[in-house]
C-alpha positions in Angstrom: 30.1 -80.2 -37.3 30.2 -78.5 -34.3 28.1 -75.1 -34.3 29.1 -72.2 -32.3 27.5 -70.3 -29.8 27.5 -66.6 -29.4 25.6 -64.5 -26.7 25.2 -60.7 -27.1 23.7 -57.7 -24.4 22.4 -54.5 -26.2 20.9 -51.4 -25.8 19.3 -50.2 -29.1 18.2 -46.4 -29.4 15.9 -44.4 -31.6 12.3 -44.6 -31.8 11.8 -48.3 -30.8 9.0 -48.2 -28.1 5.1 -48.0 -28.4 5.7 -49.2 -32.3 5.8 -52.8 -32.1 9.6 -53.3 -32.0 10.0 -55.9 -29.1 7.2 -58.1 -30.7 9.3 -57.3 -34.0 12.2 -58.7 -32.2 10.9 -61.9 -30.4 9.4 -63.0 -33.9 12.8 -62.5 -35.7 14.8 -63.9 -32.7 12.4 -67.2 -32.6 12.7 -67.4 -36.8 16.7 -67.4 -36.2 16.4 -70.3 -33.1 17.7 -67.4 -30.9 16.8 -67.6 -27.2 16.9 -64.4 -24.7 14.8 -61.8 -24.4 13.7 -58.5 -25.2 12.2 -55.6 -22.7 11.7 -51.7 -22.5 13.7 -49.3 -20.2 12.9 -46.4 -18.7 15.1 -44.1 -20.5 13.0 -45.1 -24.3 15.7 -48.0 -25.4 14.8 -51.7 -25.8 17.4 -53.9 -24.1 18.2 -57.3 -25.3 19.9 -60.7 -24.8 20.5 -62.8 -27.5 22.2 -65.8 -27.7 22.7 -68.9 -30.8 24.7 -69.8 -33.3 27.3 -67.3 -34.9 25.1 -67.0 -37.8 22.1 -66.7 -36.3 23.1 -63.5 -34.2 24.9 -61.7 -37.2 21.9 -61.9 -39.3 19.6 -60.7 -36.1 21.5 -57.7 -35.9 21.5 -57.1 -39.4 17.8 -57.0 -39.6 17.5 -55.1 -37.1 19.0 -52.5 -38.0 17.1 -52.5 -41.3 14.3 -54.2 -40.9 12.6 -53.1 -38.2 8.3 -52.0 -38.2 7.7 -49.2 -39.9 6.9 -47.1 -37.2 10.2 -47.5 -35.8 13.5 -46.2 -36.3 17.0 -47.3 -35.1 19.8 -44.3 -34.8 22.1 -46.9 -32.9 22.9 -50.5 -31.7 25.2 -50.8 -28.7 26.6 -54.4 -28.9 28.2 -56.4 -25.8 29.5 -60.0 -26.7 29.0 -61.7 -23.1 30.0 -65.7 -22.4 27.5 -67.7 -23.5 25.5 -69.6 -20.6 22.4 -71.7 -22.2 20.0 -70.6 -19.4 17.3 -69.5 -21.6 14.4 -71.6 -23.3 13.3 -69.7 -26.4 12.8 -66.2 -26.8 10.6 -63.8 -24.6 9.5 -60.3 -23.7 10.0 -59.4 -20.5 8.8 -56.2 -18.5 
């Protein structure tokens, strides 16, 4: 059976920086076999690129829209469904 791929961009909002949300992230993305990554802005989001089976990015987005550290909150995920490319070995934050 053939699995298919799916790569998303996104910019999530709220209160997702200086609580632990990009480390948050990484852990959930590498639990899923997601690769991309994960980094700040300057404007207070987190940006991120995620990219694996169908599957694996539905339920990513899911939990993080719920699941995220305490400390955080989400008010928004902006999702962008780019071509997937493969150019990425596991899942990292970046600065």
């Amino acid at each position: 059976m053939e699995i298919r791929v799916k790569r998303i961009h996104a910019i999530v909002r709220g209160v997702v920086q200086g609580v632990g949300f990009r480390f948050f992230t990484k852990c959930l993305a590498e639990r899923l076999e997601l690769s991309g990554f994960v980094r700040n802005r300057t404007d207070g989001t987190v940006e991120f690129e995620a990219e694996g089976s169908k599957e694996a990015v539905s339920a990513f987005l899911r939990e993080l829209e719920t699941g995220q550290p305490r400390a955080a909150h989400v008010s928004r995920i902006e999702v962008k469904e780019i071509p997937p490319t493969d150019d990425f070995e596991g899942f990292r934050i970046t600065y």
